[in-house]
VOFITOR-825459 format. One record per residue (C-alpha): residue number from 1; x, y, z. Coordinates in Angstrom, 2 decimals. Example, Ala and Ser with C-alpha at 12.3 -4.5 7.8 and 13.67 -1.06 7.14 Angstrom:
% residues 2
SITE    i       c1       c2       c3
SITE    1    12.30    -4.50     7.80
SITE    2    13.67    -1.06     7.14
This chain:
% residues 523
SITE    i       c1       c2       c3
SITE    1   -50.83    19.96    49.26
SITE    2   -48.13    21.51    51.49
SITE    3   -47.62    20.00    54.81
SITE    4   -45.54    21.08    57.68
SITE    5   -43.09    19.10    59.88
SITE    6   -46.51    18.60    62.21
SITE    7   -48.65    17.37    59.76
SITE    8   -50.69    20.22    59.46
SITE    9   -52.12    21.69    56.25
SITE   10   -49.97    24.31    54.89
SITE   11   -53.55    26.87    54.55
SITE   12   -53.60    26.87    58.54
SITE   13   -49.93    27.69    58.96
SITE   14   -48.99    31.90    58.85
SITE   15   -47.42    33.47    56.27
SITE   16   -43.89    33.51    57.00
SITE   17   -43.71    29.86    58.09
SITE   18   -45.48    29.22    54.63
SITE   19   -42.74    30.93    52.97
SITE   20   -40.16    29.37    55.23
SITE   21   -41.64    25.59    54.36
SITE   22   -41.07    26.91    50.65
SITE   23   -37.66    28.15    50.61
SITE   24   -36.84    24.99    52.46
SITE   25   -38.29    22.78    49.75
SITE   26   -37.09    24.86    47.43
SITE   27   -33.45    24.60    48.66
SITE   28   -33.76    20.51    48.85
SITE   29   -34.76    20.53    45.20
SITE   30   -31.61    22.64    44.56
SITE   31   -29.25    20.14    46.09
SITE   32   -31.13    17.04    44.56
SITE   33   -30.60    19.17    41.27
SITE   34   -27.00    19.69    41.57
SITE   35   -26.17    16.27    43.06
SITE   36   -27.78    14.84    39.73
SITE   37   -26.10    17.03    37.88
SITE   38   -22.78    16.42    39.30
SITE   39   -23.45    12.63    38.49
SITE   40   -24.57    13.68    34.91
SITE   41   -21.51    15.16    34.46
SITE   42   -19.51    12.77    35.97
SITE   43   -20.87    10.21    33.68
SITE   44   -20.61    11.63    30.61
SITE   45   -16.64    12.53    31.64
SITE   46   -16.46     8.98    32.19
SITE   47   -18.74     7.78    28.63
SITE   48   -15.84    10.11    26.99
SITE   49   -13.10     8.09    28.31
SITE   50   -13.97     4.87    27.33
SITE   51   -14.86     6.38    24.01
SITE   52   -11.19     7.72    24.05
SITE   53   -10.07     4.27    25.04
SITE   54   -12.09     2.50    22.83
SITE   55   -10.96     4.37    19.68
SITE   56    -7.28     3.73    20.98
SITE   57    -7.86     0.06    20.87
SITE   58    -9.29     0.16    17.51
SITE   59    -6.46     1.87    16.00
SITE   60    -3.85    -0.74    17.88
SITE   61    -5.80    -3.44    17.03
SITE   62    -6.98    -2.11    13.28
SITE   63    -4.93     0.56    12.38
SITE   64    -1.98     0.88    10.77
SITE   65     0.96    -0.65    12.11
SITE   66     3.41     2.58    11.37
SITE   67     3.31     5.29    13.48
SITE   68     2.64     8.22    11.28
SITE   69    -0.47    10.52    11.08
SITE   70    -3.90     9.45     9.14
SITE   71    -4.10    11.05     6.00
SITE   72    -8.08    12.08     4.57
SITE   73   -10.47     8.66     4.85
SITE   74   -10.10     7.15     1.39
SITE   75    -6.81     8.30     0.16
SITE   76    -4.73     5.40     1.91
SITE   77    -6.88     3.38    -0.46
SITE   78    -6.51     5.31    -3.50
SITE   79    -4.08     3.55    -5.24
SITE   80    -5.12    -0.16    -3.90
SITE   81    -3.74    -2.70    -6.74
SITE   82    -5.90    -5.73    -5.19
SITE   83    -9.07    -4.17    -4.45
SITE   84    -9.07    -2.31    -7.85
SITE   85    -8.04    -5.55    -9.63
SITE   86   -10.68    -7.61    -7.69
SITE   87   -13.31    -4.93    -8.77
SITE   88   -12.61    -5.24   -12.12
SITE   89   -12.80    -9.04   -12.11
SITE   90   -16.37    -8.69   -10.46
SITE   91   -17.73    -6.27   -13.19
SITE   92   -15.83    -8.26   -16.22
SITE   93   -15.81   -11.55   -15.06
SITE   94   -12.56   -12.48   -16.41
SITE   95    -9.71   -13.21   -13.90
SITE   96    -6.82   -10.61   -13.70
SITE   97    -4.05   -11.48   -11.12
SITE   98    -1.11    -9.35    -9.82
SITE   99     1.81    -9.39   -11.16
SITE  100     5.42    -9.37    -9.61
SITE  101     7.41    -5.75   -11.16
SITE  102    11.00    -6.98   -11.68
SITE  103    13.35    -4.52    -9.38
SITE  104    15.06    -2.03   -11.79
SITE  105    18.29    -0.28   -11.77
SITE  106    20.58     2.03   -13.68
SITE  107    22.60     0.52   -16.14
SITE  108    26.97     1.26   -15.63
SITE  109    27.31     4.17   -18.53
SITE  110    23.50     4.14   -19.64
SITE  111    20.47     5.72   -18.47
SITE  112    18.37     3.03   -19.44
SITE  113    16.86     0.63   -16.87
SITE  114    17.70    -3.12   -16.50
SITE  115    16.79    -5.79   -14.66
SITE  116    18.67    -6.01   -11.36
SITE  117    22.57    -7.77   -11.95
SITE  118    21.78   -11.01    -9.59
SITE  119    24.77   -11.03    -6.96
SITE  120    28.31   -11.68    -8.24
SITE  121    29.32   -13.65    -5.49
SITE  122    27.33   -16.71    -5.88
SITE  123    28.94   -19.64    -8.12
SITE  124    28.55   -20.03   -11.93
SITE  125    26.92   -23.05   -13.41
SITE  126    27.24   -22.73   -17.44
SITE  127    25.28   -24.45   -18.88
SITE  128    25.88   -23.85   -23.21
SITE  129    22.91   -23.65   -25.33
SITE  130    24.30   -23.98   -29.46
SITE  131    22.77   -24.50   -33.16
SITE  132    22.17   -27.78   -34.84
SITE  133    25.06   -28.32   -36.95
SITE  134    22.41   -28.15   -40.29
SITE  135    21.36   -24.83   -39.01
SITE  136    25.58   -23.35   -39.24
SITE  137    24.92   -22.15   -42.71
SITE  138    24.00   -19.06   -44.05
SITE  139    21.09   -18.89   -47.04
SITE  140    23.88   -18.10   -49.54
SITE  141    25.78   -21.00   -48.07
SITE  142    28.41   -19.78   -46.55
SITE  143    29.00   -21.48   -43.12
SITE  144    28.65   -19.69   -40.03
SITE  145    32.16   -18.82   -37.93
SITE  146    31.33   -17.93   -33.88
SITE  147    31.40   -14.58   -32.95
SITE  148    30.30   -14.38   -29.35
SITE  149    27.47   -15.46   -26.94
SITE  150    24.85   -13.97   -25.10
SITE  151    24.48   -14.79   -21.72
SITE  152    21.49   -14.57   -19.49
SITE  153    21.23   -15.80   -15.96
SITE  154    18.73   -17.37   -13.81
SITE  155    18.71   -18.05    -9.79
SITE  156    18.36   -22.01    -8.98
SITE  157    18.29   -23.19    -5.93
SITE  158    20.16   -26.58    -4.39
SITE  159    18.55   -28.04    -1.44
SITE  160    21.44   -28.25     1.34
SITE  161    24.04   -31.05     0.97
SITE  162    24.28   -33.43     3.60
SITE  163    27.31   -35.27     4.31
SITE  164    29.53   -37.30     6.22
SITE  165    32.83   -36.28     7.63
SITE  166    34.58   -39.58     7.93
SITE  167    37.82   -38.95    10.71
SITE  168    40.53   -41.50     9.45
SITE  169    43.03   -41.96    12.19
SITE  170    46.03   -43.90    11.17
SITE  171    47.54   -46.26    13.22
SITE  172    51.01   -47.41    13.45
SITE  173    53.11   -50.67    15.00
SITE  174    56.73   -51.32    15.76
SITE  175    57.62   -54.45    13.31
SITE  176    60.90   -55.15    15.99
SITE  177    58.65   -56.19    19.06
SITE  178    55.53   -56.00    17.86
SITE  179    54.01   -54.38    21.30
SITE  180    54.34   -50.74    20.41
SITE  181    50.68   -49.24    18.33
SITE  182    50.21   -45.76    18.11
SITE  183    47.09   -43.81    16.71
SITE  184    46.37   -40.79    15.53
SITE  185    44.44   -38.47    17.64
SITE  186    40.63   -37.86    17.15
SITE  187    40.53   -33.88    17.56
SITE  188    38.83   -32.90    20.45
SITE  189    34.94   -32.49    19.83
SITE  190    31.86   -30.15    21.36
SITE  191    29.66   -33.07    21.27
SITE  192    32.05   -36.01    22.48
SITE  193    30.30   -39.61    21.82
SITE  194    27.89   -38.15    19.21
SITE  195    27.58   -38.00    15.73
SITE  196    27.28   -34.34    15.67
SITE  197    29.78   -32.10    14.18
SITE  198    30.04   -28.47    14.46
SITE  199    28.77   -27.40    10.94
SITE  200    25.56   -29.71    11.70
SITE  201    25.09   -28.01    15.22
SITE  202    25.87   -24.62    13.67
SITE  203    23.14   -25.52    11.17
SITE  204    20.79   -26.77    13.96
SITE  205    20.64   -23.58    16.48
SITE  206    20.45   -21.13    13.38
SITE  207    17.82   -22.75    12.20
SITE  208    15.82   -22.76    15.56
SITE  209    17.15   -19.08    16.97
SITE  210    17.69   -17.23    13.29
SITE  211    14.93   -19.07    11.15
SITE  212    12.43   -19.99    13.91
SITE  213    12.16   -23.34    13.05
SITE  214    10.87   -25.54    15.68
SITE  215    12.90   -28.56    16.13
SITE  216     9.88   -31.16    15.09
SITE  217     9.84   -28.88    11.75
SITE  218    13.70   -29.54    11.22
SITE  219    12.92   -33.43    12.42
SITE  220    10.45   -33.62     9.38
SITE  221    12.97   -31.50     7.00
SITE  222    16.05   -34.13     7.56
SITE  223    13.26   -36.76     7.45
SITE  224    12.63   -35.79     3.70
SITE  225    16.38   -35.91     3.34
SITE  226    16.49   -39.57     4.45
SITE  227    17.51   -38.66     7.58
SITE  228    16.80   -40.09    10.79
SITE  229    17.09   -37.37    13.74
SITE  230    14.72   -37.64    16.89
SITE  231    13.60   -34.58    17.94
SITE  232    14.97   -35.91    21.34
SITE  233    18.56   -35.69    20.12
SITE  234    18.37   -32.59    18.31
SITE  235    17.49   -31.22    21.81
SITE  236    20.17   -32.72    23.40
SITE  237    22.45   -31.40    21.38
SITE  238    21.24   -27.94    21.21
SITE  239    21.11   -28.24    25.16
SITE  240    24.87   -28.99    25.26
SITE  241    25.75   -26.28    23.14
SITE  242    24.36   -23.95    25.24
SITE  243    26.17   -24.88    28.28
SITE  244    29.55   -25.05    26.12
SITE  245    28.86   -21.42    24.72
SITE  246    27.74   -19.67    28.16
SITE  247    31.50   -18.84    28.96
SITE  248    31.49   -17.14    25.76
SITE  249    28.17   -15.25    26.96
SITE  250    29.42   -14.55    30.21
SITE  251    32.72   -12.70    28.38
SITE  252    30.46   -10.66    26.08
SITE  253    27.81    -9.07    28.71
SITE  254    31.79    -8.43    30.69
SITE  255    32.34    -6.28    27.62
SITE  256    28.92    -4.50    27.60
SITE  257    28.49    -3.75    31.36
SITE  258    32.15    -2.11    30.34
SITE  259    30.07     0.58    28.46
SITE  260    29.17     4.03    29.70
SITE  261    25.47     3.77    28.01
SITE  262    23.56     0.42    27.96
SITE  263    19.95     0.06    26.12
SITE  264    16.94    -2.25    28.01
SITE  265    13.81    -3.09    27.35
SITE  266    11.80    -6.25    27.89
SITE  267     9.49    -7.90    25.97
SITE  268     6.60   -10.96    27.67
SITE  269     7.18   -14.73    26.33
SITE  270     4.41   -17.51    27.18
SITE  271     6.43   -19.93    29.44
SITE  272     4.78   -23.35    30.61
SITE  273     3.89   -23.61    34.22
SITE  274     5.46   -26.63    35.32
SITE  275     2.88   -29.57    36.00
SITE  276    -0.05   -27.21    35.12
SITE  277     0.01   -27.86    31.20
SITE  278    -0.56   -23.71    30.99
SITE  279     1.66   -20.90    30.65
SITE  280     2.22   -17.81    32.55
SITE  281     4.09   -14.70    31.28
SITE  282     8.32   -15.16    31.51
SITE  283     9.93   -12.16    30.06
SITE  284    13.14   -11.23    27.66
SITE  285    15.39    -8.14    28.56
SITE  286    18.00    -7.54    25.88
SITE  287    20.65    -4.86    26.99
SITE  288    22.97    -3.64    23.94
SITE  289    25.70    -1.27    24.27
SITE  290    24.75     2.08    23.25
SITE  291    24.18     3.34    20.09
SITE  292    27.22     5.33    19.74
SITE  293    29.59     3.12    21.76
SITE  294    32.35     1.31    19.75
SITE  295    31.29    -1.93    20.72
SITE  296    28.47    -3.85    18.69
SITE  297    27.03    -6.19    21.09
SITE  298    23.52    -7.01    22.72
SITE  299    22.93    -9.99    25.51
SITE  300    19.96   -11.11    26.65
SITE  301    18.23   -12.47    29.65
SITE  302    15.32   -14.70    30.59
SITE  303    13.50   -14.43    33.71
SITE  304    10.27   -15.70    35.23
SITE  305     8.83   -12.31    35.53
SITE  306     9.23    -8.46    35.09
SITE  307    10.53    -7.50    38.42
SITE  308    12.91    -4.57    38.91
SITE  309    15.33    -7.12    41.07
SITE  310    15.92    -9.02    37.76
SITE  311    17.48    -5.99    36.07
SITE  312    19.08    -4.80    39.13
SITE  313    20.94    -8.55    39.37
SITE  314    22.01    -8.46    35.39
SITE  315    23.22    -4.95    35.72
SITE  316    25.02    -5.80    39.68
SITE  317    27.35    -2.69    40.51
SITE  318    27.39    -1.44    37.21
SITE  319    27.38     2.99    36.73
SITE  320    26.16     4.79    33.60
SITE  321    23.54     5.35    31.52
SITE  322    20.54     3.22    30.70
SITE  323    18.25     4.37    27.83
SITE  324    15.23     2.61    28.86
SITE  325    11.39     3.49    29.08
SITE  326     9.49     4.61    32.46
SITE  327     8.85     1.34    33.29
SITE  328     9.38     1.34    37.46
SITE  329    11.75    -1.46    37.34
SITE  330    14.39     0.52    36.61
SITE  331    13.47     2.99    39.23
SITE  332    15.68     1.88    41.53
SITE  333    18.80     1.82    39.96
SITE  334    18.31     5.36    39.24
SITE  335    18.48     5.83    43.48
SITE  336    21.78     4.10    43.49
SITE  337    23.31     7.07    41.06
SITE  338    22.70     5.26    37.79
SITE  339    21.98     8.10    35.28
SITE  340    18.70     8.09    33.27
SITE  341    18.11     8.65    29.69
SITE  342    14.66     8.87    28.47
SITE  343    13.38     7.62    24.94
SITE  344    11.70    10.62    22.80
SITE  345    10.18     7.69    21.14
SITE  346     7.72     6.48    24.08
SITE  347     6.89    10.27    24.56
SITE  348     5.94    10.63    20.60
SITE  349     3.91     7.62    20.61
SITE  350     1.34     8.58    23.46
SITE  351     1.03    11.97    21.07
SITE  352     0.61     9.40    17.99
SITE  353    -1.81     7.09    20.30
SITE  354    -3.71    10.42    20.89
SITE  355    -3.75    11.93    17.29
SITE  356    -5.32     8.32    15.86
SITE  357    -8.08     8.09    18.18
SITE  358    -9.40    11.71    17.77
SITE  359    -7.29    13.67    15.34
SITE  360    -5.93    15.97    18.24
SITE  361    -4.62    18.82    17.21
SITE  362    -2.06    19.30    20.08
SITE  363    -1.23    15.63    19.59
SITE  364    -0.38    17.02    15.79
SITE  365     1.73    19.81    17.45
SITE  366     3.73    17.78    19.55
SITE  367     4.35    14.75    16.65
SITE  368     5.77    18.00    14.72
SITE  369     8.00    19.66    17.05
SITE  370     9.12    16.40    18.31
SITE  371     9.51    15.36    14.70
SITE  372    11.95    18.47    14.16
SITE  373    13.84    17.03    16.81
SITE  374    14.77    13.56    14.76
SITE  375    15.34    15.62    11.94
SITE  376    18.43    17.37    13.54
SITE  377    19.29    13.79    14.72
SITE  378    19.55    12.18    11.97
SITE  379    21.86    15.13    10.25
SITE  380    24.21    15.15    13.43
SITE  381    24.29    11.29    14.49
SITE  382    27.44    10.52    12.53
SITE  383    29.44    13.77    13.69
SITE  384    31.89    13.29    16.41
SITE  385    31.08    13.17    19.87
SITE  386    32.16    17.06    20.44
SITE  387    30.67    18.39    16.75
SITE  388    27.16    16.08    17.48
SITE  389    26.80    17.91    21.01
SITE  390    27.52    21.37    19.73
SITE  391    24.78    21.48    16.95
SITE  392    22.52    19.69    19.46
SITE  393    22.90    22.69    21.99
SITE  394    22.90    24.82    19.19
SITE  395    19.66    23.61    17.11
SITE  396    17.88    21.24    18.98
SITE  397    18.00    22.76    22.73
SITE  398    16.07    25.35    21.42
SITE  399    13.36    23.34    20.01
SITE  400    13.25    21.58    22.89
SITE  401    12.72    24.28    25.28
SITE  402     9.91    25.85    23.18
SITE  403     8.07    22.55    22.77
SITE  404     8.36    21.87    27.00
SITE  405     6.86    25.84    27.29
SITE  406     4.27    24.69    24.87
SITE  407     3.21    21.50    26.92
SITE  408     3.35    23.01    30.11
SITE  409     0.95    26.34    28.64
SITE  410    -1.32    23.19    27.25
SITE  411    -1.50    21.44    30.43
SITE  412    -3.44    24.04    32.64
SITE  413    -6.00    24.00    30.08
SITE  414    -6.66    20.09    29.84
SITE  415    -9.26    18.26    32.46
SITE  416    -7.08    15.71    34.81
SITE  417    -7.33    11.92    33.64
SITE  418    -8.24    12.72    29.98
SITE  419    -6.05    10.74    27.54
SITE  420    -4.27    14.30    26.22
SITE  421    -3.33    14.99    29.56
SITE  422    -2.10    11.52    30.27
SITE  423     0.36    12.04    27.32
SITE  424     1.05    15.46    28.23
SITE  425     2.03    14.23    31.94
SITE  426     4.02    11.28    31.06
SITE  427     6.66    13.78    28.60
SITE  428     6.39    16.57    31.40
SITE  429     7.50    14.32    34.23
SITE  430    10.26    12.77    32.55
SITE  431    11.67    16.07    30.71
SITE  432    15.10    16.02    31.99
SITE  433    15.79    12.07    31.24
SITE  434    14.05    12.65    27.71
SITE  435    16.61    15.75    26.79
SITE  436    19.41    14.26    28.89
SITE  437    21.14    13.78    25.44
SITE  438    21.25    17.39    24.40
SITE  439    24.09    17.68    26.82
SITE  440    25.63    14.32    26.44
SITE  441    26.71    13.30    22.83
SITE  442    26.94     9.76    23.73
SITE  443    23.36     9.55    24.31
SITE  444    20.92     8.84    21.74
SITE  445    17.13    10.39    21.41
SITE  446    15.70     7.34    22.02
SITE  447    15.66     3.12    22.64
SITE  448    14.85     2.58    19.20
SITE  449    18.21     0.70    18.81
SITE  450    17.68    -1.66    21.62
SITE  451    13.89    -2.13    20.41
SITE  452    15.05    -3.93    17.22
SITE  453    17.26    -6.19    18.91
SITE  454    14.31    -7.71    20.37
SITE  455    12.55    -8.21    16.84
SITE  456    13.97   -11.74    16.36
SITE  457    11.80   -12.83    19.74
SITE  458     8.95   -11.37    18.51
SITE  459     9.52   -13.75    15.06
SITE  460    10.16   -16.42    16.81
SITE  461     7.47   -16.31    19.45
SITE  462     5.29   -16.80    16.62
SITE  463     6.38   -19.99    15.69
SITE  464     7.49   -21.91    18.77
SITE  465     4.59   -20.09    21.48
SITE  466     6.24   -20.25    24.59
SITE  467     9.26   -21.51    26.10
SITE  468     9.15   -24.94    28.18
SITE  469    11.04   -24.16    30.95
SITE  470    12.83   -21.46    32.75
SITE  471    16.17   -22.71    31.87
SITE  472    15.25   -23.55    28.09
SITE  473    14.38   -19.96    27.92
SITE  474    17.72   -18.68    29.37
SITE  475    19.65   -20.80    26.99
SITE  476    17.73   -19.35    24.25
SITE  477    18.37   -16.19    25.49
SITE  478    22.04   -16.88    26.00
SITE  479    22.60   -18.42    22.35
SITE  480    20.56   -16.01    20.90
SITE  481    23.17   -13.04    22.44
SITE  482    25.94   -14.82    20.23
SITE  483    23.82   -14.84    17.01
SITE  484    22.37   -11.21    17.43
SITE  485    25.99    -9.81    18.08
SITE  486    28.06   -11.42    15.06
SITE  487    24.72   -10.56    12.92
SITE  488    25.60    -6.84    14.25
SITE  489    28.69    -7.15    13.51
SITE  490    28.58    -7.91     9.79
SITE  491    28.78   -11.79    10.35
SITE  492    26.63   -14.78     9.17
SITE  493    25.20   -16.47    12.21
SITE  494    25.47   -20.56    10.61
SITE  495    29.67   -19.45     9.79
SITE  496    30.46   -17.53    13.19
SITE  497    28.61   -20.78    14.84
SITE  498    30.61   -23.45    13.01
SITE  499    33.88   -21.75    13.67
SITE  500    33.52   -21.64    17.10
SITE  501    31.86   -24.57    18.24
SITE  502    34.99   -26.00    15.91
SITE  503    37.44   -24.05    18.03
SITE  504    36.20   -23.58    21.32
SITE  505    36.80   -27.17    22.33
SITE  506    40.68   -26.48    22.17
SITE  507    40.47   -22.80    22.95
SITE  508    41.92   -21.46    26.29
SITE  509    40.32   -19.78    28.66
SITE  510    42.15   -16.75    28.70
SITE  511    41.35   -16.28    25.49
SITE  512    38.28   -16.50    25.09
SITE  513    37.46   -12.79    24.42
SITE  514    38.95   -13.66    20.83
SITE  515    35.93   -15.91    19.98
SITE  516    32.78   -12.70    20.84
SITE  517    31.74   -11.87    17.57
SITE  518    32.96    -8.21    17.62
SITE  519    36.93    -9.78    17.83
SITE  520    36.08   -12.84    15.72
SITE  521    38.53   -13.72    12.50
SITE  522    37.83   -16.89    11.00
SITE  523    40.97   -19.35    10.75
């Protein structure tokens, strides 16, 4: 039963306050309704973005590991070897296994394939393989004369030699007063008082910083050798090296903060907490000289976290052109009249985050447009400077232009905080650092370049887990800057390593710019 404010039943009230009561309930109703609805909606907006989330977690955790667009469900699975071959075993019971396919190539002068020529440059060990002396005889009797052989080669393998370099130093006395001895000179060492010589220490730090092989794993290694290293001395010495190849470090960032466009990025490393027996995040930045700079060099640093100051403090007073991500670290050098350069590659991969969690199909535009893009890259990238920026202004500017329209016509149709729009946003508001390099043919489309230089941490993090200290990290990072440069530059890591650490001791200061691995000649 109606009541009104009073109390009283609503048959006693009049007519229009009846109606009145009504319209007022009525109009409470309405607002209850909306305000419910409202929530409604607001949950389900928010069910759909942890559904959008969720389904980009699957396919970063899941998925696969390329960044290219799913194809129909089944056909990645089509032509599955293992699963076919472990079907057939279930239904035959017998037991089929794979089978390694020998690499093939195109015989000089024939079109017939052969198994790939193993590398001429590795030594020759004969070893001749001839017929019984009762077998030289032909059935009619006639003996046999030599015409040839046929020769067929395997790989072997020789575990590394081990030696010791024995320094003879002769010695000499006056016969007349028989004061006067005189001995040769020791040459000057890296590791004075130790039993460590360069080829050894080359071997060690390769191992650790190129291979990834902890230092108890090469301990146990040389132990099967009959060889008695502590792990403690191997550290030592890998310690020392470091400090006697930071002047060589120092030189070679010199050279790169010399270049008009530098690549960053940073990657986290586990480092252990001091007295806590945990770790805490560290991080690796790795700056290389840009893609299209004559210089092939990359140095790293290790810091104790990801702020902005550390970059600011490697880069000091330096003026160009980092290609970097958005990450706000970099922010302010860009206030101190830095110029940015974006990376097309961060701006694809929210569209390729986007297409493998629902199949968007303005994800699939961008991915295409942006795609056209690397394909005029990759046709121009080895022009000269003048020629590359000419058919960039001339093909890609265009493509460019149509595919920012495109986003921005895209964008007033898309709901705020919805994981299209969040891609959509993040290309829009850095558009003139992402097509900075149309204009500037030193400038590539993206980091890419400086993202693989940071590949050998992400090995190696896999095998040692974190770095003990701060400084343990900083010498990795400074040894590693040597290795990752002469591997750049054409060189083997273990013989650039040996060389140097064989020179350096005698080497002068002033000249140490001859020892970075873009300058280095062995001898």
């Amino acid at each position: 039963m109606l009541e009104s404010n009073s109390g009283a039943p609503a048959e006693a009230m009049d007519g229009a306050a009846r109606i009145a009561l009504l319209e007022s309930e009525l109009e409470l109703l309405r607002r209850r309704d909306a305000e419910r609805s409202a929530e409604l909606a607001a949950r389900e907006r928010r069910i759909r973005l942890l559904e959008e989330a969720l389904r980009i977690l699957q396919a970063d955790r899941y998925g696969a590991s390329r960044e290219k667009l799913h194809v129909a469900p089944g056909q990645t699975e089509l032509f599955n070897e293992a699963e076919t071959i472990a079907e057939l075993n279930e239904v035959l019971g017998t037991e089929v296994s794979l089978k390694a396919t020998p690499q093939r190539e195109e015989k000089a002068g024939g079109t017939k394939p052969g198994r790939k020529a193993i590398a001429a440059h590795l030594p020759r060990v004969a070893i001749v393989h001839d017929l019984p002396k009762d077998e030289r005889h032909c059935a009619c009797g006639s003996p046999l004369i030599e015409i040839g052989s046929d020769i067929s080669e395997q790989l072997d393998y020789v575990p590394p030699k081990i030696q010791v370099l024995q320094h003879v130093r002769k010695k000499y006395a006056c016969p007349g007063c028989e004061q006067c001895v005189k001995t040769a000179p020791l040459p000057a060492q890296i590791l004075p008082r130790t039993n460590a010589a360069p080829g050894l220490l080359a071997h060690l730090v390769t191992s650790k910083y190129v291979d990834a092989l902890p230092l108890y794993r090469q301990e146990a290694i040389f132990g099967r050798a009959g060889l008695v290293l502590p792990r403690s001395a191997l550290a030592a010495w890998i310690g020392v090296c470091g400090v006697r190849l930071q002047p060589l470090v120092d030189a070679l960032k010199a050279q790169i903060l010399d270049c008009a466009v530098v690549h960053a990025d940073e990657t986290p490393v586990a480092m252990l907490a001091p007295g806590t027996g945990m770790t805490h995040r560290a991080y690796l930045w790795a700056y290389a000289s840009g893609l299209f700079e004559p210089l092939k060099a990359v140095a790293y640093d290790f810091t104790a976290s990801r702020a902005g100051e550390h970059a600011r403090a490697f880069l000091g007073h330096w003026q160009g052109s980092p290609v970097c991500d958005d990450y706000g670290g970099y922010k302010a050098l860009f206030a101190n009249g830095v110029i940015e350069a974006g990376c097309m590659a961060h701006a694809r991969r929210k569209f390729v985050e986007l297409h493998f969690s629902n199949q968007s199909t303005i994800a699939a535009t961008a991915i295409d447009l942006i795609g056209q893009l690397y394909g005029i890259e990759r046709e121009v990238k080895d022009l000269p400077p003048e020629r590359r920026r000419s058919e960039r202004q001339q093909r890609a500017a265009p493509i460019a232009a149509t595919l920012h329209d495109w986003l921005i016509g895209q964008r007033t149709r898309i709901t705020d905080g919805t994981a299209t729009a969040t891609a959509i946003d993040y290309s829009l508001k850095r558009w003139p650092a992402l097509t900075r390099y149309l204009d500037d043919p030193a400038l590539p489309i993206d980091n890419n370049h400086d993202e693989q230089q940071i590949r050998p941490w992400a090995t190696g993090r896999k095998n040692w887990l974190f770095a003990g200290t701060l400084m343990a990290g900083q010498r990795a990072a400074a040894i590693t800057s040597l290795i990752q440069s002469a591997k750049r530059n054409g060189h083997d890591p273990y013989a650039y390593l040996k060389d140097v650490l064989t020179r350096l001791p005698t080497h002068k200061a002033r000249d140490i710019d001859e020892l970075l691995p873009h300058r280095w000649l062995t001898g």
